[in-house]
C-alpha positions in Angstrom: -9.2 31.2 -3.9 -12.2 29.6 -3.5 -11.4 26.2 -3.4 -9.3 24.0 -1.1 -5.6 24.1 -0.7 -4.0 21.0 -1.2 0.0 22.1 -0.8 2.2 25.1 -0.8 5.3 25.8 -1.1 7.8 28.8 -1.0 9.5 30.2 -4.2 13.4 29.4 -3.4 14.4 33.1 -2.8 11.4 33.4 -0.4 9.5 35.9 -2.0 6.7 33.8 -3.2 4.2 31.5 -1.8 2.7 29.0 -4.4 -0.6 27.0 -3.5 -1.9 24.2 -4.9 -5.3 24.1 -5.1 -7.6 20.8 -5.2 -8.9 21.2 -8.7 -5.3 21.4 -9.8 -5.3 25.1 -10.2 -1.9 26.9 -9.4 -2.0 30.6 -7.2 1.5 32.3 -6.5 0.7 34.5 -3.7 2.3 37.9 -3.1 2.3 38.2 0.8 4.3 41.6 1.1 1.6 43.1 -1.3 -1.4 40.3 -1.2 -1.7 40.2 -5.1 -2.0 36.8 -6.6 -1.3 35.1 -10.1 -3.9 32.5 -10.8 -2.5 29.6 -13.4 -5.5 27.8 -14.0 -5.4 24.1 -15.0 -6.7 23.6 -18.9 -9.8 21.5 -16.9 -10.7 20.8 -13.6 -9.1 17.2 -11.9 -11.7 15.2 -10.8 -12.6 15.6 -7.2 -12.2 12.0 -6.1 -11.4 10.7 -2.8 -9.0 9.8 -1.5 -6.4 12.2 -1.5 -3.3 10.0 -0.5 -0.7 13.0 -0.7 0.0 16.2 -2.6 3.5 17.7 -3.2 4.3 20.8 -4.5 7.8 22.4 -5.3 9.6 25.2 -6.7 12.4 25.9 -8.7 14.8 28.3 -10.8 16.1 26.5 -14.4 17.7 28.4 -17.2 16.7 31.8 -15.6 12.8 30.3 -15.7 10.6 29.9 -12.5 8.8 26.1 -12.9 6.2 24.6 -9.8 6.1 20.4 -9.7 2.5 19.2 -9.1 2.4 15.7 -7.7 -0.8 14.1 -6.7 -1.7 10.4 -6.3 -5.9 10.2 -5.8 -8.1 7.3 -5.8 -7.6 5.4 -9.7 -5.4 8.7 -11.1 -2.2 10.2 -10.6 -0.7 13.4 -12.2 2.8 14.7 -12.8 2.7 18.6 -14.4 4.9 21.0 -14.6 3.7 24.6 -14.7 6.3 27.2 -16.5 5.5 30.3 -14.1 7.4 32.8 -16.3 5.1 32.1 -19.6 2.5 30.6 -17.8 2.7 27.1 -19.7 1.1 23.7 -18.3 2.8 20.6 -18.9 1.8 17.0 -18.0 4.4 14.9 -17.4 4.9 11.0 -18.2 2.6 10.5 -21.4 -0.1 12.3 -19.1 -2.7 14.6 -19.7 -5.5 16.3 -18.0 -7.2 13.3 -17.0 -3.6 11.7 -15.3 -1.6 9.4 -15.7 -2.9 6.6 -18.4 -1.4 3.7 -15.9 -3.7 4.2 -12.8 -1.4 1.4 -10.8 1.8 3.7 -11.3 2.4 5.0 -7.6 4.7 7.2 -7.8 6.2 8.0 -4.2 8.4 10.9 -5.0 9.0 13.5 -8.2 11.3 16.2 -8.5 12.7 18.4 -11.2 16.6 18.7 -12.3 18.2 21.4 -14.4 19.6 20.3 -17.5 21.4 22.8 -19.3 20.1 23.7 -22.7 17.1 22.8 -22.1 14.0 24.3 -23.3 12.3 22.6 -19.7 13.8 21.0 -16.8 14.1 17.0 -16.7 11.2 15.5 -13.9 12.7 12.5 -12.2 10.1 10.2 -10.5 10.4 6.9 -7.9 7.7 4.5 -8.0 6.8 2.5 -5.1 8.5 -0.9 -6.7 12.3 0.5 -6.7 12.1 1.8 -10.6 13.6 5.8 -11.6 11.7 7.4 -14.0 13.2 10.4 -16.3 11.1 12.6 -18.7 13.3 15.2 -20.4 10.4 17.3 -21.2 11.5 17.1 -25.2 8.8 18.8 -27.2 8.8 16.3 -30.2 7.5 13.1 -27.3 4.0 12.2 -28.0 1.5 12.3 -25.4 0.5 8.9 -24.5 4.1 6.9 -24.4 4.3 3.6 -22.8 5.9 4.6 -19.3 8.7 2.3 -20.4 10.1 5.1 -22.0 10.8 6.6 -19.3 12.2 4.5 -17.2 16.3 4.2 -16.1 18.5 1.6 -14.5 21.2 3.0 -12.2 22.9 0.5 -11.0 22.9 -3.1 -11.9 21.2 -5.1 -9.3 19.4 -2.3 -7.2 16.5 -0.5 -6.7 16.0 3.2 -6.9 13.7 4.5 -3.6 14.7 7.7 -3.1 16.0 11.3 -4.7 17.6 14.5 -3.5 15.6 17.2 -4.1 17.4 18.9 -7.0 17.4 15.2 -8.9 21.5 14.9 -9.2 21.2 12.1 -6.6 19.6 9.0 -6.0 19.3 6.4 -2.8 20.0 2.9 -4.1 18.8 -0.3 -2.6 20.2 -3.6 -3.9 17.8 -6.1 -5.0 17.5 -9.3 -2.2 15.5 -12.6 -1.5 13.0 -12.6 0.6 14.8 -14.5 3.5 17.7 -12.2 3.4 19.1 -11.2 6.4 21.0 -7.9 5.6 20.2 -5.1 3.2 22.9 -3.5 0.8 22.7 0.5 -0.1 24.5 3.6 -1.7 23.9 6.8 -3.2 24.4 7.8 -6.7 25.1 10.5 -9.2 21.5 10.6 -11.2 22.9 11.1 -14.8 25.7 8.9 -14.9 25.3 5.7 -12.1 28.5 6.5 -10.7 28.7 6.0 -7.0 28.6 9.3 -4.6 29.0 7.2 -1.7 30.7 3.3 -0.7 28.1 0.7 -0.8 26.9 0.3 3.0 25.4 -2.9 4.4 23.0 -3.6 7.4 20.2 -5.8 8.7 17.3 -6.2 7.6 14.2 -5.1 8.2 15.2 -1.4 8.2 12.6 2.2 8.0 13.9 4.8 6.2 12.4 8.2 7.1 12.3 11.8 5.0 11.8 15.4 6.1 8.0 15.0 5.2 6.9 12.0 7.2 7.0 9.7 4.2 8.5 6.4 5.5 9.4 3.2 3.5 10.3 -0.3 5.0 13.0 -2.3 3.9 13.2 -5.7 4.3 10.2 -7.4 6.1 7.0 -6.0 6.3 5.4 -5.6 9.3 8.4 -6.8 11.4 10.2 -4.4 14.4 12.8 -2.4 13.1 17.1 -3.3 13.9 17.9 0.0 12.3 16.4 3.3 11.5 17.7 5.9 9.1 17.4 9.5 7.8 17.3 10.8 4.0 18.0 14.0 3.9 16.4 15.2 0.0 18.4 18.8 0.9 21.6 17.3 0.5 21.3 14.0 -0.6 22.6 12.0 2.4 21.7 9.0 4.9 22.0 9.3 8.4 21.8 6.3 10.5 19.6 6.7 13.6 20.5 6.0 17.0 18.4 2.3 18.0 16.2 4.3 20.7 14.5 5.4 17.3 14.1 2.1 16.0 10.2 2.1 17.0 6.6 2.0 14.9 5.7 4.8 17.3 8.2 7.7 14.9 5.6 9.6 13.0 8.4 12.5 11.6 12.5 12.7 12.0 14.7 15.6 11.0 18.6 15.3 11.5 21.0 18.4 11.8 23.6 18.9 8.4 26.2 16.6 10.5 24.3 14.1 11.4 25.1 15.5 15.7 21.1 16.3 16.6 17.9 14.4 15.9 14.2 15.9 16.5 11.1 13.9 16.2 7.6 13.3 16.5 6.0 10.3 18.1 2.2 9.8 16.5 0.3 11.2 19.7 2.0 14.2 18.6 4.6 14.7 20.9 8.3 16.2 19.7 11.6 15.1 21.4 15.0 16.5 20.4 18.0 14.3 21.0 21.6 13.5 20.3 22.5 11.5 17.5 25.5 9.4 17.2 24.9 7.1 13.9 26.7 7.3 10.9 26.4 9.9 7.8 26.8 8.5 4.6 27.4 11.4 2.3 27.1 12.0 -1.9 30.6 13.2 -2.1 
């Protein structure tokens, strides 16, 4: 590889290591043997700066390997799905090589789901303003369609800001005024709306954390948190934090499966473990 790495990921039955590199090109790394596949991008994506994040992901659909490329840089942002058994690129959301076609998009999270039948799996996308985005990958959609399209309403009334990591779930915020004092929530079943979880209330303003550092406010920009929780993409549930985490200072939070134990990262880089006694909201 002789250009920078950008993300990596491991194949789900750890055998794999997949990096993306900063021209967009795809390696899936060997590192019992050292050999390497190189999938290599149909052209280069421009090298502006920059970067604001890179994801990559992995995962098994209808017996075929796929990677997720998500990258948000300067005026362009691109979605792709690579099909690692065939080697077969393809952009996502009316994109092409050159992005996105809407430059003020943002997306702030994609994944893939597995939908049987199939021919690729579905990517599911949040944008930064609450909306859920769904391309089924069909083969007949024409490149270019207004991102309209794509776009799905849950649940009447609320936002979308959050997915589990295999796309059957979604975090739900419900839709307030700007002097509202509380905040309303839930989680939900991706393909149908239907509730997973009770609909929980709290006050406003409120950070919600992932495993990867991204945070998103809730309420009030700017102001000091009353409440702090958890979004666990593994398993699709929100864990409410203990207040001694209800700080600016959190830089990273990762919760235990039931919700008991709490490790995080302050910004000077220092990690604390802890007890945690908030509640779990599961997708049942």
């Amino acid at each position: 590889m002789d250009d920078d790495i950008l993300a990596s990921a491991w194949s789900p039955d750890g055998a794999y290591i997949l990096t993306l590199t900063c021209g967009g090109d795809v390696f899936m790394v060997d590192p019992e043997n050292t050999k390497n596949l190189h999938f290599k991008r149909p052209s280069r994506m421009e090298n502006l700066r920059p970067i604001l994040h890179a994801r990559l992901s992995m995962r098994i659909s209808n017996g075929r390997l796929y990677a997720l490329v998500k990258v948000f840089r300067a005026a362009q942002e691109y979605v792709e799905v690579w099909d690692l058994s065939s080697a077969t690129y393809h952009p996502r959301f009316g994109g092409n090589v050159q992005g996105i076609p809407r430059p003020d998009i943002m997306i702030s999270q994609a994944v893939l789901r597995h939908d049987e039948g199939c021919g690729t799996p579905a990517v599911l996308a949040v944008t930064y303003t609450g909306s859920l985005l769904v391309d089924s990958g069909a083969e007949d959609e024409p490149a270019g369609d207004p991102l309209t399209t794509y776009t799905r309403d849950l649940l009447a009334g609320f936002k979308t800001i959050a997915l589990s990591e295999d796309g059957e779930r979604a975090l739900c915020v419900a839709d307030a005024e700007p002097s509202a004092t509380t905040w309303s929530c839930c989680v939900v079943e991706t393909r149908t709306g239907g509730f997973l979880s009770d609909i929980v209330e709290g006050d406003f303003p409120v950070g919600i954390f992932w495993e990867n550092g991204t945070h998103r406010d809730v309420g009030h920009r700017g102001a000091k948190y009353r409440r702090s929780w958890f979004w666990d993409t593994h398993n699709g549930c929100l864990y409410r934090l203990l207040p001694t985490l209800d700080t600016k200072h959190v830089r990273k939070v990762v919760v235990s499966r039931d919700g008991s134990r709490v490790v995080w990262a302050d910004q000077g880089g220092g990690v604390h473990f802890g007890r945690n006694e908030g509640d779990v909201i599961r997708a049942e």
